[in-house]
C-alpha positions as CSV (number, residue, x, y, z in Angstrom):
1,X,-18.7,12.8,-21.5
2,X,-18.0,15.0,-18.5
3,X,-16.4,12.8,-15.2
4,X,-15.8,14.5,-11.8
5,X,-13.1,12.7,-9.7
6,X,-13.2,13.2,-5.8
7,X,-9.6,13.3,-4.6
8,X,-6.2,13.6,-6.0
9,X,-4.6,10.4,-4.5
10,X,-3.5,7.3,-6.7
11,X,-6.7,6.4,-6.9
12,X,-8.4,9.8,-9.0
13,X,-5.2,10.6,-11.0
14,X,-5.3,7.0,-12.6
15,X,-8.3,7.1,-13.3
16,X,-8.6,10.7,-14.2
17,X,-5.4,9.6,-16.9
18,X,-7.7,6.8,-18.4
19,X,-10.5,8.9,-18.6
20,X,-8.7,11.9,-19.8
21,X,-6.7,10.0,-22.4
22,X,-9.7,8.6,-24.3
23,X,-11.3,12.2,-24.5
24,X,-13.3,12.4,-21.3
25,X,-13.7,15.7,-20.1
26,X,-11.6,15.0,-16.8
27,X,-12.2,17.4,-13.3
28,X,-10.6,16.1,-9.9
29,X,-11.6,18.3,-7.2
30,X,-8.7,18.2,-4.4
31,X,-9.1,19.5,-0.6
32,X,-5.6,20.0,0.1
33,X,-3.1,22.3,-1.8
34,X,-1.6,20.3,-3.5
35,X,-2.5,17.2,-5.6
36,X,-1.1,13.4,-5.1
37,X,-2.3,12.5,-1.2
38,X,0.1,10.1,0.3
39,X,1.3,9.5,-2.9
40,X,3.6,12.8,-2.4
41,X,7.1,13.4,-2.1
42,X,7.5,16.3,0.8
43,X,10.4,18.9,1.1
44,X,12.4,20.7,3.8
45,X,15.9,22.3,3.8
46,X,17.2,20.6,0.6
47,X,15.8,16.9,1.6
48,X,12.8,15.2,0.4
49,X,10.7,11.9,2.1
50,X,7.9,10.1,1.1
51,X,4.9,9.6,2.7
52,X,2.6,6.8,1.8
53,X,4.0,3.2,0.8
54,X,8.2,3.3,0.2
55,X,8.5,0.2,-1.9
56,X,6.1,-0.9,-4.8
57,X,5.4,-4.1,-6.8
58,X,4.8,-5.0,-10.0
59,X,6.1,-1.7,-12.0
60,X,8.3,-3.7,-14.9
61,X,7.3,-3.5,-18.1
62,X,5.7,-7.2,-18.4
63,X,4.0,-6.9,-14.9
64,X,0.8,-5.4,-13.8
65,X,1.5,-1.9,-12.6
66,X,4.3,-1.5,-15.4
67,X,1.5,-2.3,-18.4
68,X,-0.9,0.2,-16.9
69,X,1.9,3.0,-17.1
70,X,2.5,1.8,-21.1
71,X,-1.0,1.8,-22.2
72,X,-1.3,5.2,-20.3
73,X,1.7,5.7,-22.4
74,X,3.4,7.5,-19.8
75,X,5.8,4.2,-18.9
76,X,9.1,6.0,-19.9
77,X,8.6,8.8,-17.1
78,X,8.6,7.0,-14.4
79,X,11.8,5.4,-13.1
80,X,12.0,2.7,-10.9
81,X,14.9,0.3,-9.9
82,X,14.4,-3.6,-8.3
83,X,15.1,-3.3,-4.6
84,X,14.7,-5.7,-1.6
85,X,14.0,-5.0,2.2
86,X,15.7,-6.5,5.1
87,X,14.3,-7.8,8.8
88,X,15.6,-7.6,12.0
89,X,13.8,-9.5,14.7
90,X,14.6,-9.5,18.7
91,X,17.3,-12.2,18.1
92,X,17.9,-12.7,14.8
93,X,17.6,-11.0,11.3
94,X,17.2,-12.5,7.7
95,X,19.8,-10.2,6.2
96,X,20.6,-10.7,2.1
97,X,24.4,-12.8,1.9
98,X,26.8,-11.1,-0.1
99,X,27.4,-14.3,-1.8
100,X,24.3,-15.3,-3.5
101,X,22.8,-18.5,-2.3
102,X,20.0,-19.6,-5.2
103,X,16.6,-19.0,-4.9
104,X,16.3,-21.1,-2.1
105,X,18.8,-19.4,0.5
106,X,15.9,-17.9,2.7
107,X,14.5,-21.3,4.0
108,X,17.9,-23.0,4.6
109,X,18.9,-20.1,6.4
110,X,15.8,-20.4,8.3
111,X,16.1,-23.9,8.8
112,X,20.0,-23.2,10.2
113,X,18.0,-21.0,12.8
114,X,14.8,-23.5,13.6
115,X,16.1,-26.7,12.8
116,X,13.5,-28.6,14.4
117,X,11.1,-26.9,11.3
118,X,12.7,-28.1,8.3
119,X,10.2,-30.6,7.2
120,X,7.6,-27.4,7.7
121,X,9.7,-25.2,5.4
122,X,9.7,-27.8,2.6
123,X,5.8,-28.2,2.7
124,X,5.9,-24.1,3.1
125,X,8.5,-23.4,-0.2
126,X,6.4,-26.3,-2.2
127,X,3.5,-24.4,-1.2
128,X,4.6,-21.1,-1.9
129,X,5.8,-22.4,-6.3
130,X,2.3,-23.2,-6.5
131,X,0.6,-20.3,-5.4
132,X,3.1,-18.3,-7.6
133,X,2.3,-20.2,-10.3
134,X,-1.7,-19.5,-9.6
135,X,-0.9,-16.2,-9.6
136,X,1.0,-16.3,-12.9
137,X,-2.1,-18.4,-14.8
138,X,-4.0,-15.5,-13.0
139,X,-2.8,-12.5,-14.4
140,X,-2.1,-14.2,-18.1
141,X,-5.4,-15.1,-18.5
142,X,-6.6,-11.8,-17.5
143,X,-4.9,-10.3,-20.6
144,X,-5.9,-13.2,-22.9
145,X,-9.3,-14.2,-25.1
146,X,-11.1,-16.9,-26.7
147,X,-9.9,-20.2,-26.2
148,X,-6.3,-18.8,-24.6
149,X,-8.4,-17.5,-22.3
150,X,-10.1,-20.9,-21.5
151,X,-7.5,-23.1,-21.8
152,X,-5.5,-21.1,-18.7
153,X,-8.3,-20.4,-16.8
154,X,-8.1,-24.7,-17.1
155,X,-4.6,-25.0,-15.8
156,X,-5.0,-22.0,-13.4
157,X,-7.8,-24.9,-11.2
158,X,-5.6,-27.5,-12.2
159,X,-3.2,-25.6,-10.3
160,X,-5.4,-24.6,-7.0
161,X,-6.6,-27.8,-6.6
162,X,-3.7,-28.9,-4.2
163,X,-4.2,-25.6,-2.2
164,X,-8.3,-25.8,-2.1
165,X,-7.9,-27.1,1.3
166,X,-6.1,-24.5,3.1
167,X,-8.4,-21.9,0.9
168,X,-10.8,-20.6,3.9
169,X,-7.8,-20.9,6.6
170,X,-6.6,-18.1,8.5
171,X,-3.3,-17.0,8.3
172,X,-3.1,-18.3,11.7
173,X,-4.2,-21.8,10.7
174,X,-1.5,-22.1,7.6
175,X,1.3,-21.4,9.7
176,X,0.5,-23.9,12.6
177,X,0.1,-26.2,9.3
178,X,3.7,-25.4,8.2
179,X,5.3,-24.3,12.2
180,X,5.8,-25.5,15.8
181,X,7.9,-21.8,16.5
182,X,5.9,-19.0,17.2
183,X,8.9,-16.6,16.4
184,X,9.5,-18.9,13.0
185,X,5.2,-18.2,12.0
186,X,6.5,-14.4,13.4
187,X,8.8,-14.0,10.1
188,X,5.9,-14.9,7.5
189,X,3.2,-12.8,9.3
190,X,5.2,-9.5,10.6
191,X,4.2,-7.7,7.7
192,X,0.8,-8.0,9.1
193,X,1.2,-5.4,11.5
194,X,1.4,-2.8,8.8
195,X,-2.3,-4.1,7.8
196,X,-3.7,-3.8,11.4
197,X,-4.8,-7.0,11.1
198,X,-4.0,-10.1,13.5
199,X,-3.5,-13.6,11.7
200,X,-6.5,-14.9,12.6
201,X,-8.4,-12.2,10.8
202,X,-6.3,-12.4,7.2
203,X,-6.9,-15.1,4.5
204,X,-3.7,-17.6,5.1
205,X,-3.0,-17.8,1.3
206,X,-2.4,-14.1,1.0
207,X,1.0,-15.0,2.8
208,X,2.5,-15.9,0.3
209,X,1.6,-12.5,-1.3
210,X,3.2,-11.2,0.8
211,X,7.0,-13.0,1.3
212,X,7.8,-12.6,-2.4
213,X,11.4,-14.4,-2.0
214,X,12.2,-11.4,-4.5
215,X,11.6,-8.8,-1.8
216,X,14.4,-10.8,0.2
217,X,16.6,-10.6,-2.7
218,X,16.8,-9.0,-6.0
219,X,19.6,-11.4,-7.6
220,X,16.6,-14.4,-7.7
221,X,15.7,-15.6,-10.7
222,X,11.9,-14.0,-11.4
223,X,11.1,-17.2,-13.0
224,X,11.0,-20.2,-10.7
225,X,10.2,-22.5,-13.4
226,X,7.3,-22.9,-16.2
227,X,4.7,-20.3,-15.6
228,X,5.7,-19.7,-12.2
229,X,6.9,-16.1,-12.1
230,X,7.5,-14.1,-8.7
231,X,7.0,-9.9,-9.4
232,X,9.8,-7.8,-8.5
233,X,9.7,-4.8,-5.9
234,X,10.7,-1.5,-6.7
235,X,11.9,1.7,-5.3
236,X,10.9,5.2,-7.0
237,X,13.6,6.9,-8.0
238,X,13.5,10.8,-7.1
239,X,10.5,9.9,-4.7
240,X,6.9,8.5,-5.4
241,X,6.0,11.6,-6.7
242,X,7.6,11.1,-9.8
243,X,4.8,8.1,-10.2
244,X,2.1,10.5,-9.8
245,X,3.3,13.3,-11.9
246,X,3.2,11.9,-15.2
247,X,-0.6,11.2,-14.5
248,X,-1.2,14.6,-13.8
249,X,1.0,16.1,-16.8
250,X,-1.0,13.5,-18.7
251,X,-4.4,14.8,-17.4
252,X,-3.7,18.5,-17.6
253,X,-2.1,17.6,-21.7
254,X,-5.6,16.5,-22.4
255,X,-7.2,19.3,-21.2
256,X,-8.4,17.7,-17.9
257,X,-8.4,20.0,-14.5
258,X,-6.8,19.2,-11.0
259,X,-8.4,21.9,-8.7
260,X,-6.8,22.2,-5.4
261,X,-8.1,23.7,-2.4
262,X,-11.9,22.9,-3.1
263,X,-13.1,20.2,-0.8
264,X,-16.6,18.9,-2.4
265,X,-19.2,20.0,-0.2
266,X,-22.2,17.4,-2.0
267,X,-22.9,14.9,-4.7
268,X,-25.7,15.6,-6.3
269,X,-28.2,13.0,-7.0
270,X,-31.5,13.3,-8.6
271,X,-34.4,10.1,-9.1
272,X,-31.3,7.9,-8.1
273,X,-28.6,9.5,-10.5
274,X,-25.6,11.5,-10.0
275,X,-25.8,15.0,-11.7
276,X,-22.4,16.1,-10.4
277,X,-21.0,18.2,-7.3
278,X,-21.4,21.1,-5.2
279,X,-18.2,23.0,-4.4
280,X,-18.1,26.3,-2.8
281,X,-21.4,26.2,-3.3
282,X,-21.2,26.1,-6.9
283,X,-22.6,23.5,-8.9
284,X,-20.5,21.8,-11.2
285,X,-22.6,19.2,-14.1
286,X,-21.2,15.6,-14.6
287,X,-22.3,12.7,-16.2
288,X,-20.0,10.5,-13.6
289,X,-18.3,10.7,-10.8
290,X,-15.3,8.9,-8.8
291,X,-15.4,9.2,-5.5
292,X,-12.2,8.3,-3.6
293,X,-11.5,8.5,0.1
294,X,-13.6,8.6,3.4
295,X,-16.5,6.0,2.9
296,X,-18.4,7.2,5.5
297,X,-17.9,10.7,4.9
298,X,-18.7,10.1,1.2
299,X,-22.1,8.3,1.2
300,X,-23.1,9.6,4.5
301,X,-22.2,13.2,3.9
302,X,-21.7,14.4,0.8
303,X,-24.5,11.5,-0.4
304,X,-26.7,11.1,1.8
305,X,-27.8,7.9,3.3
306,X,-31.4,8.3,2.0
307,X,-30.3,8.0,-1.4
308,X,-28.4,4.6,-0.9
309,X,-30.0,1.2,-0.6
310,X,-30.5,-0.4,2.9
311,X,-27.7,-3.4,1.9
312,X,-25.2,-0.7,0.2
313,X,-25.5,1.6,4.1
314,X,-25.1,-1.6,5.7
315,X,-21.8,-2.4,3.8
316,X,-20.3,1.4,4.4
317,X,-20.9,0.8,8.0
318,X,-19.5,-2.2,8.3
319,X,-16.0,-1.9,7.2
320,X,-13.0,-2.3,9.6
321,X,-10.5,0.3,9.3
322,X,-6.5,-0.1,9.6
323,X,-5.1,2.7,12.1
324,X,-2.3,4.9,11.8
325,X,1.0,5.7,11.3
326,X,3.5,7.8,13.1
327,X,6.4,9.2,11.1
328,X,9.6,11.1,11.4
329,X,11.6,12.3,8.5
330,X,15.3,13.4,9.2
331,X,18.0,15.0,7.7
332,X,21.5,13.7,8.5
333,X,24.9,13.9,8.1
334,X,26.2,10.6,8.8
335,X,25.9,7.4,6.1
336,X,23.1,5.1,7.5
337,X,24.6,2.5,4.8
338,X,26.2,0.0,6.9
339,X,23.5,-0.4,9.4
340,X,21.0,-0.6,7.6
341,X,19.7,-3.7,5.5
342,X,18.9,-1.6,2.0
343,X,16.1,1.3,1.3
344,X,13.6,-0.4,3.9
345,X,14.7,-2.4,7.0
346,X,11.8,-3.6,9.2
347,X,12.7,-3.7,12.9
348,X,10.4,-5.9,15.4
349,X,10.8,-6.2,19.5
350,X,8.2,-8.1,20.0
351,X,7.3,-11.3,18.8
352,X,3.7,-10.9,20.2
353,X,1.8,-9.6,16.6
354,X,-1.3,-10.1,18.2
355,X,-1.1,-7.6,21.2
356,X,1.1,-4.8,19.1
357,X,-2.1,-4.9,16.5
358,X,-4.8,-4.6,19.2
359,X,-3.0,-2.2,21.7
360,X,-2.9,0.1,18.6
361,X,-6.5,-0.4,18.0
362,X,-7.3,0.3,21.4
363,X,-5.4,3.6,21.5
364,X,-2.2,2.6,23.0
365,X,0.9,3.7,21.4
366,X,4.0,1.2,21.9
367,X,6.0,4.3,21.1
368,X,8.5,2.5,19.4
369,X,9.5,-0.6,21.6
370,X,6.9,-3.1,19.7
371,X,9.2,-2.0,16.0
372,X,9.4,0.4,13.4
373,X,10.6,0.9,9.7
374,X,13.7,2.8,8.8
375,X,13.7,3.8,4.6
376,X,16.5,5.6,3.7
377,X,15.5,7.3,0.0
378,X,18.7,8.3,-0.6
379,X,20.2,4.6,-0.8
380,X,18.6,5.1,-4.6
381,X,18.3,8.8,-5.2
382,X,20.9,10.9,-3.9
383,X,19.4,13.4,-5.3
384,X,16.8,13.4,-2.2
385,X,19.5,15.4,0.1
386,X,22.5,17.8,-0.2
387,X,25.3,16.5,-1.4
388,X,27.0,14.0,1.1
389,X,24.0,13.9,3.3
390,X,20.9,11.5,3.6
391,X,17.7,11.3,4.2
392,X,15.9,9.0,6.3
393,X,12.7,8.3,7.5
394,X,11.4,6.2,10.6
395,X,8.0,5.4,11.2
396,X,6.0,2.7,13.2
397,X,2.2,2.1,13.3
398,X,0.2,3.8,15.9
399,X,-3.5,4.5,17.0
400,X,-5.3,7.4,15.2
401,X,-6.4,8.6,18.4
402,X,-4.3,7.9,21.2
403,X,-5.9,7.3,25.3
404,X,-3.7,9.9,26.6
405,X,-2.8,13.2,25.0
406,X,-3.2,14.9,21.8
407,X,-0.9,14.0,18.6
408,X,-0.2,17.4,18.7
409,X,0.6,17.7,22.2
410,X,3.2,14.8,22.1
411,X,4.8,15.1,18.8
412,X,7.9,15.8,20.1
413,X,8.1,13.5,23.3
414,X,7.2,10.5,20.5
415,X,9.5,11.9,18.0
416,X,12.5,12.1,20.4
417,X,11.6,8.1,21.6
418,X,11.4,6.9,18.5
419,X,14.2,8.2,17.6
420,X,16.3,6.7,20.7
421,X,14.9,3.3,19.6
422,X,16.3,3.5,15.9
423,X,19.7,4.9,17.3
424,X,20.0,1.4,19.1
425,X,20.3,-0.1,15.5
426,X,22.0,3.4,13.9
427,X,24.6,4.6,16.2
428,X,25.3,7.8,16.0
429,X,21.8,8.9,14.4
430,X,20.6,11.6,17.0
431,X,24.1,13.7,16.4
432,X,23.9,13.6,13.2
433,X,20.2,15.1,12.6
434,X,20.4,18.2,10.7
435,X,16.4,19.0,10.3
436,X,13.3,16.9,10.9
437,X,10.1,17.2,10.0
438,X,7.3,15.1,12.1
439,X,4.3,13.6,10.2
440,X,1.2,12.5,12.9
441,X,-2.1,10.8,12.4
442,X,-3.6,14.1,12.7
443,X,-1.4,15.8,10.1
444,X,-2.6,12.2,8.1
445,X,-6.2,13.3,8.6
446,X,-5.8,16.8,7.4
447,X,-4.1,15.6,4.3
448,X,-6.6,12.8,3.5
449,X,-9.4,14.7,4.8
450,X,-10.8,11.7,6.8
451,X,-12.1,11.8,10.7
452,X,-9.9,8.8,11.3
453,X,-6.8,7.8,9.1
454,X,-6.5,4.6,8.1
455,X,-2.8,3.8,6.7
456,X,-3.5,2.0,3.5
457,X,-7.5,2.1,4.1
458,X,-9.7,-1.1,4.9
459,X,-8.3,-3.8,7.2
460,X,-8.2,-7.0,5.1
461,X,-10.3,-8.8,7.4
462,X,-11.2,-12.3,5.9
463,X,-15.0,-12.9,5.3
464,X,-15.8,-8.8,5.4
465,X,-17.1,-7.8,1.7
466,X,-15.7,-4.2,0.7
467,X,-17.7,-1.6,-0.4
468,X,-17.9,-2.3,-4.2
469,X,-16.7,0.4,-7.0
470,X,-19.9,0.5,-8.7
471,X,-22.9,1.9,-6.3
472,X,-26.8,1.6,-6.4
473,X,-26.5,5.5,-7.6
474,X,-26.5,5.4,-11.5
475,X,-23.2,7.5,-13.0
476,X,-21.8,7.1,-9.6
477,X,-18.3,5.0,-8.5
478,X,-16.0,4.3,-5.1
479,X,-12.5,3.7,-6.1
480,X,-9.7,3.9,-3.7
481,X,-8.3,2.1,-0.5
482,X,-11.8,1.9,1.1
483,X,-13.4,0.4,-1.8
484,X,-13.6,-3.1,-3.3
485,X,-9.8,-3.2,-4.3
486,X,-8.4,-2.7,-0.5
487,X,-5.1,-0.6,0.3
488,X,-2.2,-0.5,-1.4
489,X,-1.1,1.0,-4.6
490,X,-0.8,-2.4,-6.4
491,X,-4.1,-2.9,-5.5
492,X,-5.6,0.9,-5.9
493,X,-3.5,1.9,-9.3
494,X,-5.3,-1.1,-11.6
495,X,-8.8,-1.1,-9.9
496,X,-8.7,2.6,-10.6
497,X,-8.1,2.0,-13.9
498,X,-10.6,-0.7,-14.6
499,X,-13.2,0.9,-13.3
500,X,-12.3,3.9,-15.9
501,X,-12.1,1.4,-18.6
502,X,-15.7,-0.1,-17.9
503,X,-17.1,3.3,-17.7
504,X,-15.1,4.0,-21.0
505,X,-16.6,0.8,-22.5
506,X,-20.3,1.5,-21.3
């Protein structure tokens, strides 16, 4: 079997390893110079920053991600180490104690700081075992058979039955269950702002998701009783590149391809089935072919929208894309350490979500005052600078297009602000800068080769089907952070891979 695999990002290269390691011939076509996408580590003047998502879950041996990486049988090459993130709000922060306080510290410090919501963060933490033990029945009976198989799939309902109710409620909704505060429903839906999507648009349960009590602090216990297990998060050591380069060592061991510079000009379809690809306006044969980025650009393009079905056109255009990121990568010569809550600190000045998101959307850029994200690499590799220096990067989410001005033309003006509003948190920052290197949604565009970047791809918007990975065109498959599995590489890295393990299996 011969597979063609658009695109280089997580997405291809996992499943261009699945597909080469069980003796597919394996060729991923790459636009850019280089292979990896976001999923790259870049360089300048000794120092190196990473560009897509900083901190990962589920990368232990036991967990999701981590068993991918063992039956790839690449898990020994990539390091990781358990790390935590911190989060400084306008008047407050929820910083980790030196002295650990059980697993149970976050909501009494919370309650210390709202005690009018105590009785909400009971109902909230009760809440929050029993999704975590859904999840757990979840992912064991996806590796089990037979009666196993049945038997958890039992006590995994069993389990959801107290949380059917609140199953078609916003996130908006389950927090004014829980919460009087607005700033207290603030701490459980900030993280929403990197998904571009306002509460009211994202499934309420998936909060829980995302306020793992492990990504607060490391020293909890993973197992909060029977069968209810919390998944760790994890920093990459050297950079995330060094998850992506076992995958292409692996691919390229087989005798699989990664061509860069070649951007695929057309699929090929003939009576409704993929054939393979035109690039440079060569053809190239397949007998599949994984297409990963741009949806539009992919099915209206390179496809064609006369060779999909009315339903599957209807689904491209109707997905809701995140927006963009703004990033700037410094090299300094001070010790960010003390000021800075671990690898990834999250810094808010606003506790209006709702406006930050849609200003964005709209094409306003908040330039820095609504928050940003400081990750300083070199908290885990110090390898990632010179010796004695850092690394450190700042970035906030922004429009891809912004109302006035070019990304190009303002770089620098947004660069310097941004850099102001960190220095309130990091005294000292601006003197210390040795080199920067500035990353805008246009530079994002050129890398992903998309007409609009969307950081971390479709918007989870509740009640909005995603483009599924298998498509009406026989041979042919969407995988990737437009598709069915959403953003994220927690989400892209094992839908990648199933989708090479059904073709596999076909």
């Amino acid at each position: 079997m011969k597979a063609i695999i658009i695109g280089s990002g997580i997405a291809g290269l996992t499943a261009g390893a699945a597909l080469a390691k069980e003796g597919v011939e394996v060729t991923i076509f790459e636009q850019y110079h280089r292979p990896g996408g976001v999923t790259a580590t870049i360089e300048k003047d000794g120092y190196q920053w990473d560009l897509g998502q900083l901190m990962l879950e589920g990368f232990g041996k036991d967990e999701p991600i981590g068993q991918i990486l063992v039956e790839l049988g690449i898990y020994d090459q990539v390091s990781s180490k358990i790390d935590q993130r911190g989060y400084v709000f306008p008047d407050f922060e929820i910083r980790t104690p030196d002295a650990y306080g059980g697993p149970k510290w976050r909501m009494e410090y919370l309650k210390a700081q709202f005690p009018e919501e105590a009785e909400g963060l009971d109902k909230y933490w009760k809440d929050y075992l029993r999704f975590t033990r859904l999840m757990t029945f979840g992912r064991k009976a996806e590796k089990a058979s037979g009666l196993a198989k049945t038997l958890l799939m039992a006590r995994l309902y069993w389990t959801l039955l107290p949380l059917l109710p609140k199953a078609k409620w916003s996130a908006e909704q389950l927090m004014s269950h829980y919460f009087k505060s607005e700033k207290l429903k603030m701490v459980f839906t900030s993280i929403l702002a990197d998904f571009f999507t306002p509460p009211a648009d994202f499934l309420g349960l998936g909060i829980f998701a995302l306020n793992s009590e492990l990504s607060f602090d490391k020293r909890i216990p993973k197992s909060l009783g029977p069968n209810t297990d919390q998944l760790y998060l994890y920093s990459m050591l050297g950079g995330i590149r060094n998850l992506t380069q076992p995958m292409i060592g692996l691919i390229e061991q087989v005798g699989g391809e990664i061509v860069v510079e070649s951007p695929v000009e057309k699929i090929v379809v003939e009576a409704n089935k993929v054939t393979g690809v035109q690039v440079g306006g060569e053809f190239h044969p397949a007998d599949v072919v994984l297409a990963s980025g741009d949806a539009e650009q992919i099915f209206f393009k390179l496809i064609g929208e006369e060779n999909l079905t009315a339903e599957y056109a209807r689904l491209v255009k109707n997905q809701t894309l995140m927006d963009s990121v703004f990033m700037v990568h410094l090299g300094i010569d001070m010790d960010p350490t003390p000021y800075v809550h671990g690898p990834v600190t999250y810094y808010y000045g606003t506790y209006d979500l709702e406006k930050g998101i849609k200003d964005a959307q709209s094409g306003d850029y908040h330039e820095g005052r609504d928050g940003f994200v400081v990750h300083v690499p070199t908290m885990h590799s110090p390898g990632m600078a010179p010796e004695g220096r850092h690394a450190l990067t700042v970035y906030t989410i922004c429009p891809d297009t912004l109302n006035e001005g070019t990304w190009d033309e303002r770089r620098d003006e947004f660069a310097d602000k941004l850099v102001a509003h960190t220095e309130k948190y990091v005294p000292g920052l601006s003197e210390s800068i040795l080199t920067r290197e500035i990353v805008t949604p246009a530079d994002f565009r050129e890398l992903t080769h998309t007409e609009h970047h969307a950081f971390g791809g479709l918007a989870p918007v509740m009640n909005k089907p995603n483009i599924t990975h298998q498509t009406p065109i026989e041979g042919l498959w969407f995988i990737g952070q437009q598709s069915e599995s959403g953003g994220g590489v927690f989400n892209v890295l094992p839908s990648s891979y199933k989708v090479a393990r059904r073709i596999i299996e076909s």
